[in-house]
PLY file of the C-alpha trace (Angstrom):
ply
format ascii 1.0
element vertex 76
property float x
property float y
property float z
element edge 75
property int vertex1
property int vertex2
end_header
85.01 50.63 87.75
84.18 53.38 89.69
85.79 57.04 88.94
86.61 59.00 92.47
88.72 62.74 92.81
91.46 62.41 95.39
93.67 65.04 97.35
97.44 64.50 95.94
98.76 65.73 99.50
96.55 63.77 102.39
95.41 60.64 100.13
91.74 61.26 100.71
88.74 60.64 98.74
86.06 63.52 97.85
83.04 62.42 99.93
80.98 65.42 99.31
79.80 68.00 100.94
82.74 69.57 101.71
84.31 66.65 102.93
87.20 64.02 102.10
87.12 60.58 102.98
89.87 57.75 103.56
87.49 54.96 102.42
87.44 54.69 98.95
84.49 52.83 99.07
82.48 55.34 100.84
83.90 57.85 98.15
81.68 59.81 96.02
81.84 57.96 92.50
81.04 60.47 89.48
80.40 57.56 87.07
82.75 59.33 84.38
86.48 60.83 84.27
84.62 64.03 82.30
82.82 63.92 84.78
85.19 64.14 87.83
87.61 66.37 86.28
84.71 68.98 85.59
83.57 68.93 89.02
87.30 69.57 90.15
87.46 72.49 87.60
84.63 73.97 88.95
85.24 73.62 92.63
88.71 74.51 91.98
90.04 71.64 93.93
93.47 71.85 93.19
96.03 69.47 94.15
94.03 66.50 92.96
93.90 63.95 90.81
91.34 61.26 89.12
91.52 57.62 90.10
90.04 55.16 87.98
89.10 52.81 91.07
88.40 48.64 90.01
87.67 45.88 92.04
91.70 44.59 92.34
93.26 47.80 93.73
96.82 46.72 91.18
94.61 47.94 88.71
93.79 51.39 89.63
94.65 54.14 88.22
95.46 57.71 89.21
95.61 60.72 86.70
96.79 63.99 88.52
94.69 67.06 87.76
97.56 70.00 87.49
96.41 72.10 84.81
96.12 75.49 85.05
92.47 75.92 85.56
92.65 74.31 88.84
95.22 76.26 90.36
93.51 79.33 92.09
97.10 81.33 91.48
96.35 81.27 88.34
93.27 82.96 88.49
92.44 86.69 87.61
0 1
1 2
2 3
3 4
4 5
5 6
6 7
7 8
8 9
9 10
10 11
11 12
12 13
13 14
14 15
15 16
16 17
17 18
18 19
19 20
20 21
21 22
22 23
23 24
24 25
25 26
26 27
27 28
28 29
29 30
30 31
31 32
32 33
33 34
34 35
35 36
36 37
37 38
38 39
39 40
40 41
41 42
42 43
43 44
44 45
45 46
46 47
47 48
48 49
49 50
50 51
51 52
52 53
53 54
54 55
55 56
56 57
57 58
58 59
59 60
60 61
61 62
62 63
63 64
64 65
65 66
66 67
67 68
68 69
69 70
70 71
71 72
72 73
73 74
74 75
């Protein structure tokens, strides 16, 4: 299983670096969920949710990120 962030609105994978990605495979993989969702926290990616990626795509699974602390309106 590998554990990728992806933007809600275009479908694309984090790559890194500033940049998003349509290959999942090519996709940065951050190894946990804790993981992924802390990097989104910090980089205030908002918009964007975990996917839990395995080998037989009918098994992935997507977890939207929409707390609070990623949504830079909601910052002081």
């Amino acid at each position: 299983m590998r554990v990728l962030l992806r933007d809600r609105k275009t479908n694309l994978f984090w790559l890194g670096d500033g940049r998003w990605t349509a290959n999942a495979l090519a996709a940065c993989d951050f190894g946990s969920s804790s993981n992924c969702i802390q990097y989104a926290l910090r980089e205030r990616l908002a918009d964007t949710e975990v996917v839990l990626s395995f080998e037989n795509p009918l098994y992935d699974i997507a977890l939207p990120l929409n707390g609070a602390g990623l949504d830079p309106r909601s910052q002081p």
